[in-house]
VEXBABA-481776 format. One record per atom (N, C-alpha, C, O): residue number from 1; x, y, z; atom name. Coordinates in Angstrom, 3 decimals. Each point is the difference from the previous one (the first is absolute). Last residue first. Layout:
<recs>
[rec NUM [X Y Z] 'CA'],
...
</recs>
This chain:
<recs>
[rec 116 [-2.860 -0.973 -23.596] 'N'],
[rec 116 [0.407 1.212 -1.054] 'CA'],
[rec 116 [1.022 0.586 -0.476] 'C'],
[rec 116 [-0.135 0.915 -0.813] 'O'],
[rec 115 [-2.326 -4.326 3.865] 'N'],
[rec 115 [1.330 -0.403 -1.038] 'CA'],
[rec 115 [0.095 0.819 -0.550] 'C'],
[rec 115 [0.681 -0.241 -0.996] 'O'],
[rec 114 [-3.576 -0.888 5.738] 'N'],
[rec 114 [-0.139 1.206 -1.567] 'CA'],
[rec 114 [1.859 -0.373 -0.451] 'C'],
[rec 114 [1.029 -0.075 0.672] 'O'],
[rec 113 [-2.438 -1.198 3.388] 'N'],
[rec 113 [-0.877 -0.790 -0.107] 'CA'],
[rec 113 [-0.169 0.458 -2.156] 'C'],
[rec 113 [-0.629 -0.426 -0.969] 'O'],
[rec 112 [1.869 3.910 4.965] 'N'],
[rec 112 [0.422 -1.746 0.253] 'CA'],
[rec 112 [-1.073 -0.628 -0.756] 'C'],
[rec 112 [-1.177 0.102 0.347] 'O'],
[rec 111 [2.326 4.872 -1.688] 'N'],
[rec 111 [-0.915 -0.647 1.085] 'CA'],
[rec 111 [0.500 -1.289 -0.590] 'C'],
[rec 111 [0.335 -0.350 -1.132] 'O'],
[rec 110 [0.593 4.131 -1.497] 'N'],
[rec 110 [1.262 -0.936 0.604] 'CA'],
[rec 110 [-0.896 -0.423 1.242] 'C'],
[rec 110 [0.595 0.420 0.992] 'O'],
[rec 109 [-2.289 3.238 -3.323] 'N'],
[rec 109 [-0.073 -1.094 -0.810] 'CA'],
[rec 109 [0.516 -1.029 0.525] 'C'],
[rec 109 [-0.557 -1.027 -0.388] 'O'],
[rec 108 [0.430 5.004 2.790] 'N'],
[rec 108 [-1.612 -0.629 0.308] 'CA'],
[rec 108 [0.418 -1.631 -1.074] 'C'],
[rec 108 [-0.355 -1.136 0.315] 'O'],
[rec 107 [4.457 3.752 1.918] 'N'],
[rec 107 [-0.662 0.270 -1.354] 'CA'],
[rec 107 [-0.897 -1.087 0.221] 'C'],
[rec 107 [0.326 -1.117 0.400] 'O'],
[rec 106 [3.225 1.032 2.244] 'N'],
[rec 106 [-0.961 0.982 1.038] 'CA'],
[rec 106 [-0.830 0.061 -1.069] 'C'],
[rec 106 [-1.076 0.319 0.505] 'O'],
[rec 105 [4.803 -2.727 -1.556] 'N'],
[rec 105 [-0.651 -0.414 1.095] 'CA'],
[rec 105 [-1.089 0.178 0.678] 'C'],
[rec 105 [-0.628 -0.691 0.802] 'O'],
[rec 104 [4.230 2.595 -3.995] 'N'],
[rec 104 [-1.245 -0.829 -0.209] 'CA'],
[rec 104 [-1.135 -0.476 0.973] 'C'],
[rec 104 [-1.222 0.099 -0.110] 'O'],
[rec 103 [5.391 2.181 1.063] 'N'],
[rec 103 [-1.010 0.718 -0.173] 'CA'],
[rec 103 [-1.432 -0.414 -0.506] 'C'],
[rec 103 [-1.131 0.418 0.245] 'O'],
[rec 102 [6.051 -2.227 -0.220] 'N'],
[rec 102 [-1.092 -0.431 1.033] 'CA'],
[rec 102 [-1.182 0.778 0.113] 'C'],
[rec 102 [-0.909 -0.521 0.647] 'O'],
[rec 101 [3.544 -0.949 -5.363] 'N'],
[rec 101 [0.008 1.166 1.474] 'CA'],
[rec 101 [-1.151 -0.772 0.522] 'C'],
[rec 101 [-0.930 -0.709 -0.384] 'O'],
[rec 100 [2.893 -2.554 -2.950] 'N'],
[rec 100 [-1.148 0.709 0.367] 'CA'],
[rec 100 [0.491 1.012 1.397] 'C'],
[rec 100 [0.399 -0.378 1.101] 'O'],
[rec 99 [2.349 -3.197 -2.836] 'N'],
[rec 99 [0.242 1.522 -0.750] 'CA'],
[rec 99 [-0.935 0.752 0.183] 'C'],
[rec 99 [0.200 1.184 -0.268] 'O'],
[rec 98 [-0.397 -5.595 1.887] 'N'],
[rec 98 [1.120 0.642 0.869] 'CA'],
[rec 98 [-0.005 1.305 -0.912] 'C'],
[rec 98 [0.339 0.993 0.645] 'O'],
[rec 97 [-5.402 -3.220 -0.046] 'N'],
[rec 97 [1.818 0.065 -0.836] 'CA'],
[rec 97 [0.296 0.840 0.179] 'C'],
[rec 97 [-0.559 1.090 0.125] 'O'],
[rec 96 [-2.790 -3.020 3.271] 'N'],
[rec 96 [0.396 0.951 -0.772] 'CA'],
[rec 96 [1.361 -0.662 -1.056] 'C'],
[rec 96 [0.946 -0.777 0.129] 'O'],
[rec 95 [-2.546 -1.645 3.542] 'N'],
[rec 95 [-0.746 -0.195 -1.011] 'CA'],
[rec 95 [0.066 1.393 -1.199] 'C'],
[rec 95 [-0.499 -0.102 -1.121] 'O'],
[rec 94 [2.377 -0.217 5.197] 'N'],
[rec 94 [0.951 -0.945 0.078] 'CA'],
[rec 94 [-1.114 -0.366 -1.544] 'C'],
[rec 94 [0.495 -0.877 -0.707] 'O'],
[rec 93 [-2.243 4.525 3.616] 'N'],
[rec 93 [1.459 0.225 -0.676] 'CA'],
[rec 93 [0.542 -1.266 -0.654] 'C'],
[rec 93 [0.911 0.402 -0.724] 'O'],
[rec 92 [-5.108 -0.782 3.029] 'N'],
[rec 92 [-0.186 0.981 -1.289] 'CA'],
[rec 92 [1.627 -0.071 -0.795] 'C'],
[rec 92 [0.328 -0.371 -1.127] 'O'],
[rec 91 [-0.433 -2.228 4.762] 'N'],
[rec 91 [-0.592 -0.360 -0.453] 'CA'],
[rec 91 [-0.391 0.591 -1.163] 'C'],
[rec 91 [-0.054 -0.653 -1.043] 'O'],
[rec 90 [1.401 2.320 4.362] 'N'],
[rec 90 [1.288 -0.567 -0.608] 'CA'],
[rec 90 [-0.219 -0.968 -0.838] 'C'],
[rec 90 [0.941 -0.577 -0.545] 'O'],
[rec 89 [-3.801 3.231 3.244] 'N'],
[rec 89 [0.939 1.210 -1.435] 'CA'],
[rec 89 [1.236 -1.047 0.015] 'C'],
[rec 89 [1.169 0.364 -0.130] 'O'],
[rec 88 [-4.276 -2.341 2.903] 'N'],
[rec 88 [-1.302 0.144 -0.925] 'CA'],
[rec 88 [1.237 0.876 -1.089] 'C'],
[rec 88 [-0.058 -0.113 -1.224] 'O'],
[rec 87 [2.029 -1.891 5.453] 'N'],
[rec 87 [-0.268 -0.720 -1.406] 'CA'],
[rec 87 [-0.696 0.383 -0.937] 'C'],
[rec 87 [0.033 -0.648 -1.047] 'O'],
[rec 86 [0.159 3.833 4.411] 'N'],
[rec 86 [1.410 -0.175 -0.478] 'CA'],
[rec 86 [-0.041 -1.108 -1.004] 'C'],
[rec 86 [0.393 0.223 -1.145] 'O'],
[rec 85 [-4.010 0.376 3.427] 'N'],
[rec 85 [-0.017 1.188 -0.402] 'CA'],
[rec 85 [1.496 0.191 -1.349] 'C'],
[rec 85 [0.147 0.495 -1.118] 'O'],
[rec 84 [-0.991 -3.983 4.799] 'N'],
[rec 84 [-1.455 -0.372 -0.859] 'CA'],
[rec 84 [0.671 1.148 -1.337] 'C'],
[rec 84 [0.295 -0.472 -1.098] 'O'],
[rec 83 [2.215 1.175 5.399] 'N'],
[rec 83 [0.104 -1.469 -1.087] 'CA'],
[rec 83 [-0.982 0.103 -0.804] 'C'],
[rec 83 [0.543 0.534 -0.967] 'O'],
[rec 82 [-1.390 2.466 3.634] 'N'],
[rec 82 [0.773 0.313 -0.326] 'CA'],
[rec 82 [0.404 -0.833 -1.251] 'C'],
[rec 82 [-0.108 0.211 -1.208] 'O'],
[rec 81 [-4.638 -1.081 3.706] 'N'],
[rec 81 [0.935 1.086 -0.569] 'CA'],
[rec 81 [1.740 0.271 -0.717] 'C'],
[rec 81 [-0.054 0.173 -1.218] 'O'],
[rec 80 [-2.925 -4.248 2.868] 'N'],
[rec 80 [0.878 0.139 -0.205] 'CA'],
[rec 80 [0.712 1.402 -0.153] 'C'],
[rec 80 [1.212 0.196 -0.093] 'O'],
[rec 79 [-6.222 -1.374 0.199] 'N'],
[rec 79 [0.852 -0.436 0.750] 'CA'],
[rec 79 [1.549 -0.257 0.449] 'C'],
[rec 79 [0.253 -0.460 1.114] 'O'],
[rec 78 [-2.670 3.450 -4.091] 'N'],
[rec 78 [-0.388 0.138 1.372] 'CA'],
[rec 78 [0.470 -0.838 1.113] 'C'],
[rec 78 [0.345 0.353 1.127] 'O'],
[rec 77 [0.520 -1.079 -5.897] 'N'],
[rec 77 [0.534 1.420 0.493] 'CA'],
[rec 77 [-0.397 0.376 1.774] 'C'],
[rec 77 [0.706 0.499 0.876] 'O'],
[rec 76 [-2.732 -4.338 -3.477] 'N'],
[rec 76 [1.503 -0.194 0.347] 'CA'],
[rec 76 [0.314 1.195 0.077] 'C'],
[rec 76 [0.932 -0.274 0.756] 'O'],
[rec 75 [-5.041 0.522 -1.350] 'N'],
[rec 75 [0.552 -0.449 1.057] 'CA'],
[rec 75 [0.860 -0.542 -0.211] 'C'],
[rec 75 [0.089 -0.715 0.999] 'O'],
[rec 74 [-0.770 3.279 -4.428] 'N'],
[rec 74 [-0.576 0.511 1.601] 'CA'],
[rec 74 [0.376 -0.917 0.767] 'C'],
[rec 74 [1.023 0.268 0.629] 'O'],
[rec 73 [-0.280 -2.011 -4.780] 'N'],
[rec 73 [0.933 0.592 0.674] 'CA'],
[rec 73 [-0.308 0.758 0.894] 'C'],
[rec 73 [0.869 0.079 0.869] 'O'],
[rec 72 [-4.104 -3.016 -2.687] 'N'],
[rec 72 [1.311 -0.628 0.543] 'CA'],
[rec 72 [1.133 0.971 0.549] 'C'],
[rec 72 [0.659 -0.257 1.007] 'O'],
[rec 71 [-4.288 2.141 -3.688] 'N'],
[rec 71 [-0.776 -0.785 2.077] 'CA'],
[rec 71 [1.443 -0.701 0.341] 'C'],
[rec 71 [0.537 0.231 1.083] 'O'],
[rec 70 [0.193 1.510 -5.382] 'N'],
[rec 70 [-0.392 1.047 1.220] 'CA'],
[rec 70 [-0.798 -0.151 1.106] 'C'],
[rec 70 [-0.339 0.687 0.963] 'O'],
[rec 69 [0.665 -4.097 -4.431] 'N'],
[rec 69 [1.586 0.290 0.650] 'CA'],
[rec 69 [0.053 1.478 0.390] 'C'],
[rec 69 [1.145 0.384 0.237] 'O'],
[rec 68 [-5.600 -2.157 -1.393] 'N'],
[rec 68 [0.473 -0.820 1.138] 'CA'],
[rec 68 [1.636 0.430 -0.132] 'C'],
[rec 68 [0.574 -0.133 1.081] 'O'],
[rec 67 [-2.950 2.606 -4.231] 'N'],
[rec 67 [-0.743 -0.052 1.804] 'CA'],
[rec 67 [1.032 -0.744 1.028] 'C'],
[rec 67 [0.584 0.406 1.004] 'O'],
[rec 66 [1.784 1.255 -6.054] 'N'],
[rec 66 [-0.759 -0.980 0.602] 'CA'],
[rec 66 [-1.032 0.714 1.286] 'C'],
[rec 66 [0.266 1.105 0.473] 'O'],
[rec 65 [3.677 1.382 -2.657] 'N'],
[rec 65 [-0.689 -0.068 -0.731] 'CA'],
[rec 65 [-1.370 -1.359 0.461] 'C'],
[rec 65 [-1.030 0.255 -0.625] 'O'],
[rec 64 [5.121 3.340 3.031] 'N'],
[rec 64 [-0.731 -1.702 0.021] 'CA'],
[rec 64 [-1.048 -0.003 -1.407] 'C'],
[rec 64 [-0.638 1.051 0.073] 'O'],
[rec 63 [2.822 3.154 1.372] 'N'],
[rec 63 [0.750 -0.884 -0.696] 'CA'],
[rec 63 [-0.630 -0.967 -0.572] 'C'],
[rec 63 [-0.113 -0.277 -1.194] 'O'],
[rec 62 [-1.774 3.179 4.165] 'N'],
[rec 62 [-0.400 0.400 -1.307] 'CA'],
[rec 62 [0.608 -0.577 -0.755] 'C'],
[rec 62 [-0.446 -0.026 -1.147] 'O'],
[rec 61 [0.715 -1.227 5.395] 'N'],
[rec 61 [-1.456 -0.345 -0.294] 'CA'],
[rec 61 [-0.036 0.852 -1.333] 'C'],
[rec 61 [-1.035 -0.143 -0.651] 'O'],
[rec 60 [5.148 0.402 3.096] 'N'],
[rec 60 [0.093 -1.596 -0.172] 'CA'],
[rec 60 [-1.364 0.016 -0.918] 'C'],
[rec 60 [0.050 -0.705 -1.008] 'O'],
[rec 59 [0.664 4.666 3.278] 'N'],
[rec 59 [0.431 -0.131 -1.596] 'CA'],
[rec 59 [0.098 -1.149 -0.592] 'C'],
[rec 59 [0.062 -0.139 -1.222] 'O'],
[rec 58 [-2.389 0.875 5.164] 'N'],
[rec 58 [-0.456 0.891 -1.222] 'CA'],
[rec 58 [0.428 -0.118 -1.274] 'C'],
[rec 58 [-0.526 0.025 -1.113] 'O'],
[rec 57 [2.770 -1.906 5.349] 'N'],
[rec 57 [-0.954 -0.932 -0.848] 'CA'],
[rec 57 [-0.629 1.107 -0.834] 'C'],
[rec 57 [0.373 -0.277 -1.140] 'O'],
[rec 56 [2.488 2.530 3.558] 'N'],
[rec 56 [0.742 -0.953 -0.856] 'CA'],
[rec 56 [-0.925 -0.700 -0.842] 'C'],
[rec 56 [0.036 -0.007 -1.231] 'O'],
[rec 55 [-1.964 2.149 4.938] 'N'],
[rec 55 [0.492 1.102 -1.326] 'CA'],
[rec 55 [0.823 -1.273 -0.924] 'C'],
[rec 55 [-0.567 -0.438 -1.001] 'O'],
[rec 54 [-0.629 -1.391 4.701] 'N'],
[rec 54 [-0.657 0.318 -0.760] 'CA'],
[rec 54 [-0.199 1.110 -0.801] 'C'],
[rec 54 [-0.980 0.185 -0.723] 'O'],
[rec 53 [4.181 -1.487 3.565] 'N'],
[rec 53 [-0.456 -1.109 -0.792] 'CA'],
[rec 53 [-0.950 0.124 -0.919] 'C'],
[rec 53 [0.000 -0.596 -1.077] 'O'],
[rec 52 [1.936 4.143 4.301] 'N'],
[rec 52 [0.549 -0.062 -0.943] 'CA'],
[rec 52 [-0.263 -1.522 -1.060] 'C'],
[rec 52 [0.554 -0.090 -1.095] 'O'],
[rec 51 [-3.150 0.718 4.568] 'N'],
[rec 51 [-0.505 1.548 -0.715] 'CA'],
[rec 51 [1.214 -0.377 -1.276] 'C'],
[rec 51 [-0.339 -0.092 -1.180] 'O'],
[rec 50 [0.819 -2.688 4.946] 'N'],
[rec 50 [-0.994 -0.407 -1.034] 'CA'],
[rec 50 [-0.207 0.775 -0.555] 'C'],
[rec 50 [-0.525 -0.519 -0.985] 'O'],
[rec 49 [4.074 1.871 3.412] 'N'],
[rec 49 [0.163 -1.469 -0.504] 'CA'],
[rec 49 [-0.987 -0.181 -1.274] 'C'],
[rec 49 [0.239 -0.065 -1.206] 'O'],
[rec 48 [-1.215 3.409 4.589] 'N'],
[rec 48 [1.127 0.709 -1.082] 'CA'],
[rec 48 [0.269 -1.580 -1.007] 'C'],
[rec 48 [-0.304 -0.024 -1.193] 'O'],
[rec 47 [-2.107 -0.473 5.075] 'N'],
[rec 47 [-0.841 0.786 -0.651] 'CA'],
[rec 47 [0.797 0.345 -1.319] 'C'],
[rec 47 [-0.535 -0.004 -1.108] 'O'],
[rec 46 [2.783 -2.268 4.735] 'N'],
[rec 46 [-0.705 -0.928 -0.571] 'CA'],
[rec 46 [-0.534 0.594 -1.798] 'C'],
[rec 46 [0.217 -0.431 -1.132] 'O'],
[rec 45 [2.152 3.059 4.708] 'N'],
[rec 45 [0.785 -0.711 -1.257] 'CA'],
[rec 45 [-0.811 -0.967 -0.924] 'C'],
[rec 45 [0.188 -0.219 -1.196] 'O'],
[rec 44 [-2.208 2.546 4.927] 'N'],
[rec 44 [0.313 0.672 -1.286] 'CA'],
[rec 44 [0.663 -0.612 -0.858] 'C'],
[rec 44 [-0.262 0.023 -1.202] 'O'],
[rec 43 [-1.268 -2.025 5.057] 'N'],
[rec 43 [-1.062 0.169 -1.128] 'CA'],
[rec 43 [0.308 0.888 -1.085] 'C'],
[rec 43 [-0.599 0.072 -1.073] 'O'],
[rec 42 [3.827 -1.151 4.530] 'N'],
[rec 42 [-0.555 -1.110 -1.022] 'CA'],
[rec 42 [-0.659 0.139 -0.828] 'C'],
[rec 42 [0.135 -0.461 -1.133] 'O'],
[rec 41 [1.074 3.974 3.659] 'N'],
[rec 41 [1.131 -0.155 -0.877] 'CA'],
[rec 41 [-0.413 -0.805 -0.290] 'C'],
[rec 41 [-0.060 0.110 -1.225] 'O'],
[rec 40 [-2.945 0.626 4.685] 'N'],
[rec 40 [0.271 0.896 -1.242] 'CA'],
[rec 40 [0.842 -0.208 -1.122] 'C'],
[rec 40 [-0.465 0.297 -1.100] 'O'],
[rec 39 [-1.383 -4.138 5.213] 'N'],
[rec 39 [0.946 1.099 -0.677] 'CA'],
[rec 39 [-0.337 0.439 -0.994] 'C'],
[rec 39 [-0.417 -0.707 -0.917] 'O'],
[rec 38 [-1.953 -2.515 2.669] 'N'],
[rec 38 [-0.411 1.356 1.009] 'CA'],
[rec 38 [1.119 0.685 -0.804] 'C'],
[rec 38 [-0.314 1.124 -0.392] 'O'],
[rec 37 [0.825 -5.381 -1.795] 'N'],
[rec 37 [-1.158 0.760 -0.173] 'CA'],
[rec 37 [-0.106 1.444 0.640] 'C'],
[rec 37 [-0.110 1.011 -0.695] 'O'],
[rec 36 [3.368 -5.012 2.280] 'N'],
[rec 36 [0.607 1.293 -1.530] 'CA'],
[rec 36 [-1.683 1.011 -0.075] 'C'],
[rec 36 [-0.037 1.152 0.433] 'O'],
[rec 35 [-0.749 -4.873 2.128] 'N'],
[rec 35 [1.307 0.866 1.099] 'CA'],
[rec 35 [-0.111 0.788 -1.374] 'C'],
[rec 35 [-0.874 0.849 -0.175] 'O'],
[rec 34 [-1.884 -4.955 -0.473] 'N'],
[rec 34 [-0.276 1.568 0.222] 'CA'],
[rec 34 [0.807 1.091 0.557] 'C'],
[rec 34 [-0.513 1.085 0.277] 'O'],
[rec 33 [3.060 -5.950 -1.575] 'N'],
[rec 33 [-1.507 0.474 -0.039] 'CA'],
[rec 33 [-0.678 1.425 0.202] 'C'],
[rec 33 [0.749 0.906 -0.364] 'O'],
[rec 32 [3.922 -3.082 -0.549] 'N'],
[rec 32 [-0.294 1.459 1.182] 'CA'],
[rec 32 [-1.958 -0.436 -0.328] 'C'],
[rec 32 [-0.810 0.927 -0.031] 'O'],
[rec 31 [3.079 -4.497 -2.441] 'N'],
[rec 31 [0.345 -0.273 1.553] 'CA'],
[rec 31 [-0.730 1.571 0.533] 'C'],
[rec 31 [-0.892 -0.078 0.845] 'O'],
[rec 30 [-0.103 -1.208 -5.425] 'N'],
[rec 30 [-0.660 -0.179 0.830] 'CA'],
[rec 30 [0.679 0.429 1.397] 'C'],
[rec 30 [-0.705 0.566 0.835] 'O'],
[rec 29 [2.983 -2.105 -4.470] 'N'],
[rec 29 [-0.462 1.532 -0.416] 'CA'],
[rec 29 [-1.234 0.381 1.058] 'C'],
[rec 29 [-0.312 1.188 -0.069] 'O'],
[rec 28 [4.537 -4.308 2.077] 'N'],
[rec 28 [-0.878 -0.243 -1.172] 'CA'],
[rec 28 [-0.755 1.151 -0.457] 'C'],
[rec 28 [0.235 0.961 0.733] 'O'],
[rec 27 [4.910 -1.074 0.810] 'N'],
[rec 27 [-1.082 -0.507 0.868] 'CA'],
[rec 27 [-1.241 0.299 -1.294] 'C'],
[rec 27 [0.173 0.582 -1.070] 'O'],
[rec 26 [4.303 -0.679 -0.422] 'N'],
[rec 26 [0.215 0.116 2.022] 'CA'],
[rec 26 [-1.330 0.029 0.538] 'C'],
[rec 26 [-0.084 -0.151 1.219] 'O'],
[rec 25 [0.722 -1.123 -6.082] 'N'],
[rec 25 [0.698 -0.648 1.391] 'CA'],
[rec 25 [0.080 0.131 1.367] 'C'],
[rec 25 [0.187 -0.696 0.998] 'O'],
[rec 24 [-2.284 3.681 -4.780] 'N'],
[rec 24 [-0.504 -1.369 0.141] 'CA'],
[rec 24 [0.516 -0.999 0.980] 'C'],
[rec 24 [-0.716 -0.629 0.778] 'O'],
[rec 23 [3.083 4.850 -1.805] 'N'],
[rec 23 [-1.362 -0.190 0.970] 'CA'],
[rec 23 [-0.316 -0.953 0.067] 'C'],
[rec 23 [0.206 -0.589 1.061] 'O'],
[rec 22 [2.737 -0.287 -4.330] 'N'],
[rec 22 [0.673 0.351 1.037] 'CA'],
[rec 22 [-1.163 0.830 1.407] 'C'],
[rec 22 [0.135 -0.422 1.149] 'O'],
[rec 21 [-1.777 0.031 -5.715] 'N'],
[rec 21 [0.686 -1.454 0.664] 'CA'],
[rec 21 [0.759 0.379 1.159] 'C'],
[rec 21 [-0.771 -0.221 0.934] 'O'],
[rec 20 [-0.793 4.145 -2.839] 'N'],
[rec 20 [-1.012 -1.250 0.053] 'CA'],
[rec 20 [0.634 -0.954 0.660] 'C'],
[rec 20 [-0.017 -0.088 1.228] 'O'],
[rec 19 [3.630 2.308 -2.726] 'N'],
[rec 19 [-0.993 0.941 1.205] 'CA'],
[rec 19 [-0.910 -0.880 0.805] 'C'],
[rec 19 [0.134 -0.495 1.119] 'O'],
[rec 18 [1.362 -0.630 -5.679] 'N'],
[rec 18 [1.021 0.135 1.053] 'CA'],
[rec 18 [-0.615 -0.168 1.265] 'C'],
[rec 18 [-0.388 -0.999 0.606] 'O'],
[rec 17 [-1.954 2.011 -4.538] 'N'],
[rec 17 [0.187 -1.499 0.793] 'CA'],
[rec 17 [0.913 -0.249 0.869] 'C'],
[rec 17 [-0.047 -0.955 0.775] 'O'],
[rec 16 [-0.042 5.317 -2.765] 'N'],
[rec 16 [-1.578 -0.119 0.546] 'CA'],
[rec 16 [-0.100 -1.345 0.608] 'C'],
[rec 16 [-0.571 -0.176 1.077] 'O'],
[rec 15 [4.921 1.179 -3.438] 'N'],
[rec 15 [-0.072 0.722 0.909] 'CA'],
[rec 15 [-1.420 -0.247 1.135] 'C'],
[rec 15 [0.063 -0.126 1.223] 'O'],
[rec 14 [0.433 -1.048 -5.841] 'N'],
[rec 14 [0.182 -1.335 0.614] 'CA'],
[rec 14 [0.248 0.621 1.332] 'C'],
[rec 14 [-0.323 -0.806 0.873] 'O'],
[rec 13 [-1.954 2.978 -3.960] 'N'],
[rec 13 [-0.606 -1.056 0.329] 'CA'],
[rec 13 [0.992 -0.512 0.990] 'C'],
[rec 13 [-0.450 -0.540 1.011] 'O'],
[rec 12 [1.921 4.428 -2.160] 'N'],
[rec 12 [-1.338 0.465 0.755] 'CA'],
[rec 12 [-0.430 -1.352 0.299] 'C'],
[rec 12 [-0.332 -0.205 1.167] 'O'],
[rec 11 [3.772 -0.336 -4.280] 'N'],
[rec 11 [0.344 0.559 1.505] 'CA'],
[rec 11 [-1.188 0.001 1.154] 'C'],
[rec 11 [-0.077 -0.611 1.066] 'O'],
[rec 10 [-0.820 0.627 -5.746] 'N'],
[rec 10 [0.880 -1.345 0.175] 'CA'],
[rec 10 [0.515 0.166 1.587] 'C'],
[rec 10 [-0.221 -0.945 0.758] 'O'],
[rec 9 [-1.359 4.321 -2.961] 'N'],
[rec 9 [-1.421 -0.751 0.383] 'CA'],
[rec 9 [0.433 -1.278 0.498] 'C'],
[rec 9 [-0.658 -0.760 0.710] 'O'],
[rec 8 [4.040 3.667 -2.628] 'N'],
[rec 8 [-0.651 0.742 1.208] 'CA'],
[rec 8 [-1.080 -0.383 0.497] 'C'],
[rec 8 [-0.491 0.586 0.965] 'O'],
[rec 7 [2.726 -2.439 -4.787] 'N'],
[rec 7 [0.732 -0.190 1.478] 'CA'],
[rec 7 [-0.648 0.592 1.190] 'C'],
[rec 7 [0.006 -0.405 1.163] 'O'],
[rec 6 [-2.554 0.867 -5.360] 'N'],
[rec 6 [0.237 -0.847 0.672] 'CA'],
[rec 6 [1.205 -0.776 0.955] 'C'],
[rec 6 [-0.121 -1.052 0.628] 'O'],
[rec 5 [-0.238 5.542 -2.796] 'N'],
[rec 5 [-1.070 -0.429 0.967] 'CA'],
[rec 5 [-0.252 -1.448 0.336] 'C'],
[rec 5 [-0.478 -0.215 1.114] 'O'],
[rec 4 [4.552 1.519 -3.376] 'N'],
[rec 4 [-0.196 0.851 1.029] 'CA'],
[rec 4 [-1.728 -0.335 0.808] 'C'],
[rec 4 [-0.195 -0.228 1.194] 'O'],
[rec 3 [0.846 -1.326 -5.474] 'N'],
[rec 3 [1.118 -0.935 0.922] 'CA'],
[rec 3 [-0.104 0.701 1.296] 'C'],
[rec 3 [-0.366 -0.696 0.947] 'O'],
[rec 2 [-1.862 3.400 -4.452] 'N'],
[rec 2 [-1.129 -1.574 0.389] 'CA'],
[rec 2 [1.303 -0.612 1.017] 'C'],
[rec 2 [-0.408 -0.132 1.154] 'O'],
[rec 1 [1.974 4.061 -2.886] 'N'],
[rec 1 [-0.983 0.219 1.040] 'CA'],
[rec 1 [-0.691 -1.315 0.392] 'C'],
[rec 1 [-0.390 -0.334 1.120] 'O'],
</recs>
């Protein structure tokens, strides 16, 4: 299960820079200025985006054992969402032992920062 989620975070990251970069080229994050806004579908996808960032950070904020690396990863989650999100469980995963189920992961003891 741990190899399986990190191909599957492994993807999500490099899939998310893909994209990124490739917008990034055709014109700047700025170019529609207020045009997207009057739309419905923006503000929803938008709305759904951050709703789904911050459920995520909940769990980033019971993991984190520190202030400041739950101020660091809010906003790198916010600003980055996806990417941000994808280095944060590959980051958990790639620090697990390989014989450890992934189930660990979710157990209050196994917070970043804890050798247990």
């Amino acid at each position: 299960m741990r190899k399986t989620l990190i191909l599957l975070f492994s993807l999500i990251l490099l899939g998310m820079i893909a994209v990124t970069t490739r917008a990034f080229m055709q014109e700047g994050i700025f170019a529609q200025g207020g045009k997207l806004w009057p739309m419905w579908w923006f503000r929803a996808t938008l709305a759904d985006a951050y709703f789904g960032f911050f459920t995520f950070y909940a769990w980033v904020y019971y993991k984190e054992s520190t202030s400041l690396s739950r101020i660091v990863w809010l906003i790198l989650i916010c600003a980055l969402g996806n990417i941000a999100m994808s280095i944060y469980m590959l980051r958990l995963l790639t620090r697990m032992q390989t014989d450890n189920p992934a189930e660990l992961l979710l157990r209050p003891e196994h917070r970043v920062g804890n050798r247990r």
